[in-house]
C-alpha positions as CSV (number, residue, x, y, z in Angstrom):
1,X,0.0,0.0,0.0
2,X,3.1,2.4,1.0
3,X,4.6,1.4,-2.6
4,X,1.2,2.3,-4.3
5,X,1.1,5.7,-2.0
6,X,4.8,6.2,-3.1
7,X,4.3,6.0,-6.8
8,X,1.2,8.3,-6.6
9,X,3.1,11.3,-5.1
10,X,6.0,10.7,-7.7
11,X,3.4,10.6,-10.3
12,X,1.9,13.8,-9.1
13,X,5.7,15.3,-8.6
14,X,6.5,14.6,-12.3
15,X,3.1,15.9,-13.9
16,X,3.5,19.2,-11.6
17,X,7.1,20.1,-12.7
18,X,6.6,19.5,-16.4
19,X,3.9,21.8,-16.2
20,X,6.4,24.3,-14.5
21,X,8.6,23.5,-17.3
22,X,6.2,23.6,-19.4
23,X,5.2,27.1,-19.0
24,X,9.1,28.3,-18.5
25,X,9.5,27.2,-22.1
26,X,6.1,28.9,-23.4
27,X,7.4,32.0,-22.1
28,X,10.8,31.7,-24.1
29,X,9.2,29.6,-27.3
30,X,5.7,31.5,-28.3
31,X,4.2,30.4,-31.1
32,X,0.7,30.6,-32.5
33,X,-1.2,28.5,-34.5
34,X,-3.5,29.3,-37.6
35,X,-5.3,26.5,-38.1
36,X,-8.0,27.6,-40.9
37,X,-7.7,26.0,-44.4
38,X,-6.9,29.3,-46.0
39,X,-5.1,31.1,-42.9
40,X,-7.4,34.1,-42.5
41,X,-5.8,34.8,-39.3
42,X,-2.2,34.6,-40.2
43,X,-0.8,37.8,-41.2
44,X,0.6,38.7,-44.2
45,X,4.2,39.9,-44.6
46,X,3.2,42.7,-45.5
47,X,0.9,43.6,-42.6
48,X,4.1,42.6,-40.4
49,X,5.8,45.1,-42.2
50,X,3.3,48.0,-41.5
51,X,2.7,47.0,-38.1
52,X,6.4,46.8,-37.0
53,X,6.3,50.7,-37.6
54,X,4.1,50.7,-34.2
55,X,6.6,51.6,-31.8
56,X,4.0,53.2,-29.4
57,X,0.3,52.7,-27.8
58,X,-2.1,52.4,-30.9
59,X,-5.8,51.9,-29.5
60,X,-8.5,50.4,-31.2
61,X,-12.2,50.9,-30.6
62,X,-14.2,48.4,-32.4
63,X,-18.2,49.1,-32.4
64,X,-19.0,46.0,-33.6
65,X,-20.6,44.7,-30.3
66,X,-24.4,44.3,-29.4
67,X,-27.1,42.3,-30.3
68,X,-26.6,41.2,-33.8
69,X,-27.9,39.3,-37.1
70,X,-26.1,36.0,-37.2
71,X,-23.6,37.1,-39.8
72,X,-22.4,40.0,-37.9
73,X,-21.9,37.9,-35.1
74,X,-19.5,36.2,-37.6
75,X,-18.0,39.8,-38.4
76,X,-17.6,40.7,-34.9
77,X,-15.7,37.2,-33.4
78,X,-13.2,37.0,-37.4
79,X,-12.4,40.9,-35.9
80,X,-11.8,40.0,-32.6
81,X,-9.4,37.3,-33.4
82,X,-7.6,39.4,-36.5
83,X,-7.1,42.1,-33.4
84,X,-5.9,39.5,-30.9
85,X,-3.1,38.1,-33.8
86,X,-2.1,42.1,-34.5
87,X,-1.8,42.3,-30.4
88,X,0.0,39.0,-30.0
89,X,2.5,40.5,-33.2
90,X,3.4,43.5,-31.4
91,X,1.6,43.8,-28.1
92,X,1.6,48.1,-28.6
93,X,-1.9,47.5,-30.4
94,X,-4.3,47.3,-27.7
95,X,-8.3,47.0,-28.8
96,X,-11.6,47.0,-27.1
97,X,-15.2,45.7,-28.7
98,X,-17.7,48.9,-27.2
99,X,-21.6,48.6,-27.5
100,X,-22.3,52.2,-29.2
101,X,-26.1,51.9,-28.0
102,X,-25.4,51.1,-24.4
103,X,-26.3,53.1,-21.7
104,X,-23.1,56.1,-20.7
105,X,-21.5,55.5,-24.5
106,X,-22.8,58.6,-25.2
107,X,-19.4,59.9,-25.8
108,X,-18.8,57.3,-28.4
109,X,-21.5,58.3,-30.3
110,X,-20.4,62.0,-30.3
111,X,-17.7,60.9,-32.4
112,X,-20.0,58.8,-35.3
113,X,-21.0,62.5,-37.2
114,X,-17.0,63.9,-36.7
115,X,-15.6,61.1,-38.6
116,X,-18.5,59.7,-40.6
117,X,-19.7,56.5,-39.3
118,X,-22.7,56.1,-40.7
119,X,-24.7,53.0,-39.3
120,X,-25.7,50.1,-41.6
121,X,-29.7,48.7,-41.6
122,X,-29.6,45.2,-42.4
123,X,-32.2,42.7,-43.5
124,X,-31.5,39.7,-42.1
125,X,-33.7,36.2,-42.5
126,X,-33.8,34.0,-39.7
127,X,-35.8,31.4,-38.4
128,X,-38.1,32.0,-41.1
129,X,-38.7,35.5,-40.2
130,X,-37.3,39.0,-41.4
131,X,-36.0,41.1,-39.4
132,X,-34.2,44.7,-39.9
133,X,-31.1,45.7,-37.4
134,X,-28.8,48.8,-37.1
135,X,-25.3,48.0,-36.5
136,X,-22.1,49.9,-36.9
137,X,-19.7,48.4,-38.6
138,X,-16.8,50.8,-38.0
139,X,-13.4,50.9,-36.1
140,X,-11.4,53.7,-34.9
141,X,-7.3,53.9,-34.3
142,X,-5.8,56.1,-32.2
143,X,-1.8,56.8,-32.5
144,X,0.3,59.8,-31.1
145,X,-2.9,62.3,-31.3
146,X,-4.0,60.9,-34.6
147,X,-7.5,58.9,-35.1
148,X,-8.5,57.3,-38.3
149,X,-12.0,55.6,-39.3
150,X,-11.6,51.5,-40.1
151,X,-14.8,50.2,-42.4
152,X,-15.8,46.7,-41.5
153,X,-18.6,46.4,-43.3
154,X,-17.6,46.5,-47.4
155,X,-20.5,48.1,-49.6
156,X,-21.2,45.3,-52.1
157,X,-23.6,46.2,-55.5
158,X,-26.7,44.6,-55.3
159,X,-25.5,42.1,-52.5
160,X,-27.4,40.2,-49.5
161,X,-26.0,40.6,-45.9
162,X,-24.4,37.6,-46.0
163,X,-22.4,37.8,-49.2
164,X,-21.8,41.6,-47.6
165,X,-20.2,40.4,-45.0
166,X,-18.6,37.4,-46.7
167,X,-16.7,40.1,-48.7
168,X,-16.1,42.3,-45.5
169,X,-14.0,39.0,-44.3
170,X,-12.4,39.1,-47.1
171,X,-11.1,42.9,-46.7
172,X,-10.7,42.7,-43.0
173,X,-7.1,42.3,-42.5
174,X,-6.6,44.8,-45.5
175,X,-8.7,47.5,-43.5
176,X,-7.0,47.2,-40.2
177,X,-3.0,47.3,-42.3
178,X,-4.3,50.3,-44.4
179,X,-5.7,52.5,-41.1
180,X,-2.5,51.6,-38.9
181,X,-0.3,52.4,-42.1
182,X,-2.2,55.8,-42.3
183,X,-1.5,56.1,-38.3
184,X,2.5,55.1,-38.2
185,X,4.2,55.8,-41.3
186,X,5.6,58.6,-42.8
187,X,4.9,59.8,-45.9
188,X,7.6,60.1,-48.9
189,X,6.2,60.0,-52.5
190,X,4.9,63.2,-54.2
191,X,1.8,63.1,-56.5
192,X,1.4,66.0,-59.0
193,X,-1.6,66.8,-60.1
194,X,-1.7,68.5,-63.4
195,X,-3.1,71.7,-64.2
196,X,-3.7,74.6,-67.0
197,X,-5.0,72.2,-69.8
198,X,-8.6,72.4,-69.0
199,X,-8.2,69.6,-65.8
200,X,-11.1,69.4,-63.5
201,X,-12.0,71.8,-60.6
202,X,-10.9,70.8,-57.6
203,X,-14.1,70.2,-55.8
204,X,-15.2,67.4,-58.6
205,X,-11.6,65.8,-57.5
206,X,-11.3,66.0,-53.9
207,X,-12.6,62.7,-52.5
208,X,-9.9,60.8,-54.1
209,X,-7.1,62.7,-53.6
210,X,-8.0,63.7,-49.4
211,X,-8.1,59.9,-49.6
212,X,-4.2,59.5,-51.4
213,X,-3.0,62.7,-49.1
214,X,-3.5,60.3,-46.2
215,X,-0.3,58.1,-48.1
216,X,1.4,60.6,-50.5
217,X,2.2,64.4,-51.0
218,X,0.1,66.0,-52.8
219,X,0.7,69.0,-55.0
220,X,-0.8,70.9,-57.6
221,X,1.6,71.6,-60.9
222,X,0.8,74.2,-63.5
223,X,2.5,73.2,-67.3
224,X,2.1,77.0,-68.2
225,X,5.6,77.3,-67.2
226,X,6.8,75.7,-69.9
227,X,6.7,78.1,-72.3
228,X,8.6,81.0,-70.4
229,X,10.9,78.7,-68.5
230,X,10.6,74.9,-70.2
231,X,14.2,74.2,-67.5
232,X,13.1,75.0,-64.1
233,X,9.5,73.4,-65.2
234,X,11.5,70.0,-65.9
235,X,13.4,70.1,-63.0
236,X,10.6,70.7,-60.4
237,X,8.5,68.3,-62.6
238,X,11.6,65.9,-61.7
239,X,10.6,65.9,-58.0
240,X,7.7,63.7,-58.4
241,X,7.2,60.4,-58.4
242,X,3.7,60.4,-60.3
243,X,1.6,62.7,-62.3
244,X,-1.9,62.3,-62.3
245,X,-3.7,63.9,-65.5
246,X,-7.5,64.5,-64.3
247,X,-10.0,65.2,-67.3
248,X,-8.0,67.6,-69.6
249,X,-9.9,69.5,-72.0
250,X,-7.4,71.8,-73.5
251,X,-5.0,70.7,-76.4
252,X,-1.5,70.4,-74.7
253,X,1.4,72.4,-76.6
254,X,4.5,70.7,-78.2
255,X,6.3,71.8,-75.5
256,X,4.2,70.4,-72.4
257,X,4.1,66.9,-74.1
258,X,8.3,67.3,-74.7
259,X,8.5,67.8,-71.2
260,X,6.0,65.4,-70.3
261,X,7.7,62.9,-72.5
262,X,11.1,63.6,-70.8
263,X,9.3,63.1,-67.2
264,X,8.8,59.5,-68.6
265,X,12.1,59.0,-70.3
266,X,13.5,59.7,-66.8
267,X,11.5,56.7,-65.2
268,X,8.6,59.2,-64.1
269,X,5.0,56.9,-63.1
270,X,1.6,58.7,-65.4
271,X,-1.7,58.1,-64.9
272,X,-3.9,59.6,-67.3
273,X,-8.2,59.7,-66.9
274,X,-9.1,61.3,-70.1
275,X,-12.1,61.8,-72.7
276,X,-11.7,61.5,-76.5
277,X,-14.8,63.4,-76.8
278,X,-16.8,66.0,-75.9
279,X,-20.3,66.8,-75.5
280,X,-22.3,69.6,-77.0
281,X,-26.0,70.9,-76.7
282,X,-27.9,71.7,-79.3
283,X,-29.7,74.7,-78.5
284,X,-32.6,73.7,-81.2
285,X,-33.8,70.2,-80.8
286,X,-32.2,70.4,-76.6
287,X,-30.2,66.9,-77.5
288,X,-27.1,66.7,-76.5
289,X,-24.5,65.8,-79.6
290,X,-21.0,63.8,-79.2
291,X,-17.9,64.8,-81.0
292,X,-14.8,64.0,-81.0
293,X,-11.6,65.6,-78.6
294,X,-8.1,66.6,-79.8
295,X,-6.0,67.0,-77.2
296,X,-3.0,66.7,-78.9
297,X,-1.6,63.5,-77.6
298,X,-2.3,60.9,-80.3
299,X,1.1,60.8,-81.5
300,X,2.1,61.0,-77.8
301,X,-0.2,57.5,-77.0
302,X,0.8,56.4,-80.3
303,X,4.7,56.5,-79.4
304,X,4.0,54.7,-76.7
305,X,1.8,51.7,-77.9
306,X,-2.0,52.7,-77.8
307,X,-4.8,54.7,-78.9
308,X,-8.0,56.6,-77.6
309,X,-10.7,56.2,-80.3
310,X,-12.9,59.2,-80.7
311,X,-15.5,57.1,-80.5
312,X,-18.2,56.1,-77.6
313,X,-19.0,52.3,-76.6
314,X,-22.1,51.1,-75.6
315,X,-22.4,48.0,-73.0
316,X,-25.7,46.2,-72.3
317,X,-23.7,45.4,-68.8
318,X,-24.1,48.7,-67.4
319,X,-26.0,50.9,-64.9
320,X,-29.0,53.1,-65.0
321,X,-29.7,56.0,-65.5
322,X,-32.5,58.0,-63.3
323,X,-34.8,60.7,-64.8
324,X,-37.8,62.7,-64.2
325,X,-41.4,62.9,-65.4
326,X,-43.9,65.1,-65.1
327,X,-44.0,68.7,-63.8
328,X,-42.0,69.9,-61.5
329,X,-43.4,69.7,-58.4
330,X,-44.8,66.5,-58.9
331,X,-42.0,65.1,-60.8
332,X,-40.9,61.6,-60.2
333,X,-38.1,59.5,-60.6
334,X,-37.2,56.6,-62.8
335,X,-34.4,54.4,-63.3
336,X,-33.5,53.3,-67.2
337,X,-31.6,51.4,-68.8
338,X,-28.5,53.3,-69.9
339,X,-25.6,51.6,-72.4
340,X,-22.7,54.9,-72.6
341,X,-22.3,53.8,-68.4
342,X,-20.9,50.7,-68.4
343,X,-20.2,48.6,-65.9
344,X,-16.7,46.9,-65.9
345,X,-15.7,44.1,-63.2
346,X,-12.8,42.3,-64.5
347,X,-11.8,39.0,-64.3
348,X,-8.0,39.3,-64.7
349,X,-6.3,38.5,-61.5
350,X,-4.2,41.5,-61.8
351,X,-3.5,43.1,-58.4
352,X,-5.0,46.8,-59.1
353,X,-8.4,44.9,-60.2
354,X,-8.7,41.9,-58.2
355,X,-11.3,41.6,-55.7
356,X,-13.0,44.8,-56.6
357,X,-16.4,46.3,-57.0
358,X,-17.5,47.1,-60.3
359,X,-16.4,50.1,-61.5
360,X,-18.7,52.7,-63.6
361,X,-17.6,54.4,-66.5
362,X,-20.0,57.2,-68.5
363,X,-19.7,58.1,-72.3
364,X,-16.1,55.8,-72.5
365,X,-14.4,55.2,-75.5
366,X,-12.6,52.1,-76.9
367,X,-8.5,52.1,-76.5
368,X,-6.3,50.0,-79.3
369,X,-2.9,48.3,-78.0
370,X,-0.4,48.2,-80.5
371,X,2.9,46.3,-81.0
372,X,5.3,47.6,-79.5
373,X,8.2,46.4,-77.1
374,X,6.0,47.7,-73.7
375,X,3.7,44.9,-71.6
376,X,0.3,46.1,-71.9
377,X,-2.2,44.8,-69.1
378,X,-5.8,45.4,-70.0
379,X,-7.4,46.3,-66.7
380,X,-10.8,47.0,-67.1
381,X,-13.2,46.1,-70.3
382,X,-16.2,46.2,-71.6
383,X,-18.7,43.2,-71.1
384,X,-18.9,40.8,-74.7
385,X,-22.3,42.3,-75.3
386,X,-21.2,45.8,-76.5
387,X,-21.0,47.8,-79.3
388,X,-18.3,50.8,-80.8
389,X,-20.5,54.1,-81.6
390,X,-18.8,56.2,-84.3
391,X,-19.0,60.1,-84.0
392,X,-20.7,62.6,-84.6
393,X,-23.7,61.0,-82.8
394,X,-27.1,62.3,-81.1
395,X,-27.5,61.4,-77.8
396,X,-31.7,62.0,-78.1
397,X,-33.2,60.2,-74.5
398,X,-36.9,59.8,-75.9
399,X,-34.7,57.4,-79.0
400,X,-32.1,55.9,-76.7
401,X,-34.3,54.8,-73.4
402,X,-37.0,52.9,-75.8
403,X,-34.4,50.8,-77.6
404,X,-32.3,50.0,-74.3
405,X,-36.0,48.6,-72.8
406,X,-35.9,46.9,-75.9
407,X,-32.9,45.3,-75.6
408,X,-33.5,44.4,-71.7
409,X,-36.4,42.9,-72.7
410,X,-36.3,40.6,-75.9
411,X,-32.5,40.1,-75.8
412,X,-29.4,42.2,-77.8
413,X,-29.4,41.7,-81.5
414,X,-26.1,39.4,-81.7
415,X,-25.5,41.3,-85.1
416,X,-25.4,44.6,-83.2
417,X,-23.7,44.1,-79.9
418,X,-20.8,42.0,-81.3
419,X,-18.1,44.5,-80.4
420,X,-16.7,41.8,-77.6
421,X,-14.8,42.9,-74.7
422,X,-13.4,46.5,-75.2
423,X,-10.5,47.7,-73.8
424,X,-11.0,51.1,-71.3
425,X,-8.5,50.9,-69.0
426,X,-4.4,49.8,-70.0
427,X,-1.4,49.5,-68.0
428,X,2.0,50.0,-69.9
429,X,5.2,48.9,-67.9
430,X,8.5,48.9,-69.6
431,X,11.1,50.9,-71.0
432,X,9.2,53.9,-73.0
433,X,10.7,55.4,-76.3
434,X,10.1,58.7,-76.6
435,X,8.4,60.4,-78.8
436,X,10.8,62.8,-80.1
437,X,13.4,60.1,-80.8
438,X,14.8,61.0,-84.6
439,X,12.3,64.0,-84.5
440,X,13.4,67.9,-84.6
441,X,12.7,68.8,-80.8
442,X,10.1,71.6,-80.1
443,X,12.4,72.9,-77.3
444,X,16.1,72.6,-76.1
445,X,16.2,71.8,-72.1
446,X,19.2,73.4,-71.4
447,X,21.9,71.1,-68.4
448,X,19.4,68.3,-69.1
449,X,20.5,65.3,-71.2
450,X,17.5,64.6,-73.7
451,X,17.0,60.7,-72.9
452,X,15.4,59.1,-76.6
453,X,15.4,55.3,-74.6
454,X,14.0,55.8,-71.1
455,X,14.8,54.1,-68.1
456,X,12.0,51.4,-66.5
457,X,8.5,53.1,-65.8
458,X,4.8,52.4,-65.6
459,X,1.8,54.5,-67.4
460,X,-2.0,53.5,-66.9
461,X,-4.6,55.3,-69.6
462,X,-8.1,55.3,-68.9
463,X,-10.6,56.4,-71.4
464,X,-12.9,58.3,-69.0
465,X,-12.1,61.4,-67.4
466,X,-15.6,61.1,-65.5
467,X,-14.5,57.8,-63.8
468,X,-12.3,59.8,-61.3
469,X,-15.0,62.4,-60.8
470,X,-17.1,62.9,-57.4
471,X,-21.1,63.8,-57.1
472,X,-21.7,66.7,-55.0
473,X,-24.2,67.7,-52.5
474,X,-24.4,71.2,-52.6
475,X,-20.9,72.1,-52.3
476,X,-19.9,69.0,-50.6
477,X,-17.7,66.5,-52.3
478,X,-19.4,63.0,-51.9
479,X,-17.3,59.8,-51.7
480,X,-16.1,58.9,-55.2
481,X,-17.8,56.1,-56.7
482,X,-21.4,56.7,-55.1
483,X,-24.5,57.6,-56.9
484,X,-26.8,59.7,-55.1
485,X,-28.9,59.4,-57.6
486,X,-29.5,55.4,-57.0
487,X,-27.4,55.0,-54.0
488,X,-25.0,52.9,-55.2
489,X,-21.6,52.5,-54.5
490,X,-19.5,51.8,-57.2
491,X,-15.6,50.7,-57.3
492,X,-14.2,53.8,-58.8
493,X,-12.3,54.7,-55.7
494,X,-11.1,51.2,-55.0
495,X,-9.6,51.2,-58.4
496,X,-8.2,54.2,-58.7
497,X,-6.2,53.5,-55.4
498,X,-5.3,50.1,-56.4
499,X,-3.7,52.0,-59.7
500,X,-1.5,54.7,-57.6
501,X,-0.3,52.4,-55.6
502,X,1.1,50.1,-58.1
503,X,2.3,52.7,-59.7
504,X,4.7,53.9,-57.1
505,X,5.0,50.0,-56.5
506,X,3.5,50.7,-52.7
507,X,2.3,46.9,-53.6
508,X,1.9,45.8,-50.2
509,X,-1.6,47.1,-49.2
510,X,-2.8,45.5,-52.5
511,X,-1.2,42.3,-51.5
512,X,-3.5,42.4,-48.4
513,X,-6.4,43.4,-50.4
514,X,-6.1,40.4,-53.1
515,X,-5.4,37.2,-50.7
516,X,-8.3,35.1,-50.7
517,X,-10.3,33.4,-47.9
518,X,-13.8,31.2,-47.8
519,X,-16.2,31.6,-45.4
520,X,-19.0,29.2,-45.6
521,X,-22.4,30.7,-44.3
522,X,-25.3,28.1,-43.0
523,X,-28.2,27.1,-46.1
524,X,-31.0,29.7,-44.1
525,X,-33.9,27.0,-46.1
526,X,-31.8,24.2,-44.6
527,X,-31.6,25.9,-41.3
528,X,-35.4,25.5,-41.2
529,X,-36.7,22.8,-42.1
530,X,-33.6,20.8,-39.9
531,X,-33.8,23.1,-36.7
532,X,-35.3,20.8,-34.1
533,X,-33.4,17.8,-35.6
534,X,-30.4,19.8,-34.6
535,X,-31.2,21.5,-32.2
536,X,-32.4,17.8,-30.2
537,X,-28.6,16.3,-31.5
538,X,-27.1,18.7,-29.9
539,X,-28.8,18.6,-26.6
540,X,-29.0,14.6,-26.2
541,X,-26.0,14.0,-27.8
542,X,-23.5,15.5,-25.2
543,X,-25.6,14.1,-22.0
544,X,-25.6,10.6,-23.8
545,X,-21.9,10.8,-23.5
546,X,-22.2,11.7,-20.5
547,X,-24.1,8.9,-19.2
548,X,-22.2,6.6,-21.1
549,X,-18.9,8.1,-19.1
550,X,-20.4,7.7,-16.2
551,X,-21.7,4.1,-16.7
552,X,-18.4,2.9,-17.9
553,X,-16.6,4.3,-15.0
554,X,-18.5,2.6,-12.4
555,X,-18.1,-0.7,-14.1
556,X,-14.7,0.3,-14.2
557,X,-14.3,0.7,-10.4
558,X,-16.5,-2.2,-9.7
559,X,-14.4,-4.2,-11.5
560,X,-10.9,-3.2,-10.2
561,X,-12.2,-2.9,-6.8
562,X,-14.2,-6.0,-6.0
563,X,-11.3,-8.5,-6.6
């Protein structure tokens, strides 16, 4: 019996100290362990790289907590666990989950109108029944006196909750690197946005670029210069590391595109949102007519492998237009049909469009890629059903609304929209020739070595000045890429900032952006008709067991104990 007693306590000795040990080690060897099939909780390089900028307190306030749709409950436990692998990465990132409607959060909610967090209503189907909830799907960071807004929830064309939320889990990890980035690191790239060739107004650009000011420098630049002082225009022109061409309307000179051209030789990034045409009412019938746009760059595209068609495409993929009818005062409003806005979501697995929201385009035209020794990516397309418009044309909306219902209705005429995908948005990466190589020169750039065989650069030409344009509301910018009109959020913005940063090969946020996760929801017709089968599995199951634990125990100590 003393033997027996004896062994027991050495037992007990030897379980207790390699627990001890145990724990020593864990607190010299730490390691977690993701064990989802596609690693949604392990963070990518990149993140790592963003968040090792943290070198002080960075507080998170999470309002995703309350009583919520099934889904969001999803949402809110994938952020929790995201947070708690940011924290366990560098344990200055500290978070809390706050209940915005609860009783003495009133401070909280102060904040919502400052920075814009606008609740989200959600119809949610459950149990059979319909419900409609408020939540706020929102984070804010706090760092060294700065705060920034996190979105949670990803707006999602035409999309149920669930697939809403499916894609928010998709962005999540991408949402929480791109606000601490904005928090902890310094900004070093310069954006110039051009000026004095008819660009857009500032007001009709300012979503997009108070959005890249929170990542680059930005800076207006005038090309007037150029013809008083072509050097010093060059040379400050140098300083950039992009230039970003918004809607120009004015013909540019020999002289601009020279020094334009040289920019590129050097190795300088371009982005360029442009029309080929213009639009002109007719004071006499009140129809609006299309013409054609010389800006005097074809030779510059031409140069450099592609061309702008004055020309306007028309997609049966696309999205509606809204008018009125009837007088004024008891007008209402009607959504149509409308092919000159396409709707472009492309399937190339490019890194500026993956994983992003259609984008919308109005009164685009087609762009040709030619040979030439650049790659040339096209990013964004129109749909197979479409069709190229030649120019002049009447854009009459009592001729073009009935045939579009037309269309919606019986089916495209095959004959007529055969146009197949169309390019409107190219990347060109490469070394550029320029386009005054064995040409006269317009200007001489005195002290700077005219380059005909430029260095390495990148160049993206969109065929839609309108794309990078914001609504207003009153005098206030809207987001870009959101109708007011239909309330729709489109992927304009998403786009666009995917573009700039690949441009200035700032690749890492879009890294984040483009990984890849599946969540699988619950079948909701499923979930009804097999409730109480479930729901009784579940509850007999685990006491079954149970019992059958406790049964085979006792026969257990009856056994060893009765010999």
């Amino acid at each position: 019996m003393k033997t027996s007693i004896k062994k027991n306590i050495v037992s007990i000795a030897v379980l207790v100290g390699g627990l001890i040990l145990l724990n020593i080690l864990g607190n010299y060897f730490y390691k977690r362990f993701d064990l989802t099939q596609d690693n949604r909780f392990t963070l990518s390089e990149e993140a790592k790289q963003i968040v090792d900028q943290v070198d002080s307190p960075l507080i998170v306030d999470v309002f995703l907590k309350g009583n919520f749709p099934p889904e969001f409950r999803r949402l809110q436990s994938e952020t929790e666990q995201l947070l708690d692998e940011f924290s366990a990465y560098n344990d200055n990132i500290k978070f809390e989950f706050i209940d915005p409607t609860e009783k003495g959060n009133e401070a909280f909610r102060s904040q919502f109108e400052k920075f814009g967090l606008t609740p989200a209503q959600v119809s949610v189907t459950e149990s059979g029944k319909q419900s409609t909830e408020l939540v706020y799907p929102w984070a804010l960071a706090h760092h060294n006196g700065k705060s920034v807004k996190i979105p949670l929830l990803k707006n999602q064309l035409g999309a149920t909750s669930e697939e809403r939320v499916n894609s928010s889990l998709q962005n999540l990890q991408y949402a929480f690197a791109d606000g601490f980035k904005k928090l902890a690191t310094e900004k070093s790239k310069k954006i110039a946005v051009l000026k004095g060739n008819g660009e857009y107004d500032d007001r009709y650009i300012a979503d997009f670029f108070a959005t890249l000011r929170d990542y680059y420098f930005i800076a207006p630049f005038t090309l007037d210069s150029v013809a008083s002082n072509p050097e010093m225009t060059f040379k400050a022109l140098e300083g950039f590391d992009l230039i970003v061409a918004a809607q120009p309307t004015e013909a540019f000179s020999d002289a601009e595109k020279y020094v334009l051209d040289q920019y590129i030789m050097n190795g300088g990034k371009s982005l360029w949102v442009m029309d080929a045409t213009q639009m002109q009412l007719d004071t006499v019938s009140g129809n609006m007519f299309a013409f054609g746009k010389d800006l005097n760059l074809n030779d510059f595209f031409f140069k450099y492998g592609i061309r702008v068609n004055p020309n306007l495409v028309k997609d049966v993929y696309s999205a509606p237009i809204v008018l009125a009818s009837g007088d004024e005062r008891e007008a209402q409003y009607n959504r149509y049909p409308w092919f000159f806005s396409p709707l472009s979501s492309s399937a190339n697995n490019h890194p500026i469009v993956s994983n992003i929201e259609a984008v919308k385009f109005d009164y685009a035209s087609a762009i040709d890629t030619l040979p030439n020794q650049l790659k040339k990516t096209v990013l964004l397309s129109t749909s197979p059903i479409s069709k190229i418009v030649g120019l002049p044309f009447p854009i009459d909306f009592d001729v073009e609304i009935p045939k579009n219902l037309q269309v919606v209705n019986e089916g495209p005429n095959p004959n007529e929209y055969n146009a197949g995908e169309i390019p409107l948005a190219v990347l060109l990466e490469g070394k550029f020739t320029s386009v005054y190589k064995n040409r006269v020169k317009p200007i001489s750039l005195n002290g700077v070595k005219n380059i005909d065989d430029g260095k390495p650069s990148k160049m993206v030409v969109i065929s839609d000045g309108d794309l990078i344009k914001n609504q207003l509301q009153g005098n206030r910018p809207l987001e870009l890429g959101f109708d007011k009109m239909t309330n729709q959020f489109y992927g304009n913005k998403e786009f666009l900032l995917n573009t700039v940063n690949y441009l200035l090969d700032d690749s890492g946020l879009i890294n984040i952006r483009t990984r890849q996760i599946a969540v699988p929801f619950l079948d909701p017709q499923k979930t009804v008709e097999q409730r109480t089968k479930w729901q009784v599995l579940n509850l007999l199951l685990p006491l079954g067991l149970l019992a059958l634990f406790g049964i085979g125990f006792v026969l257990y100590r009856k056994r060893r104990y009765t010999r």
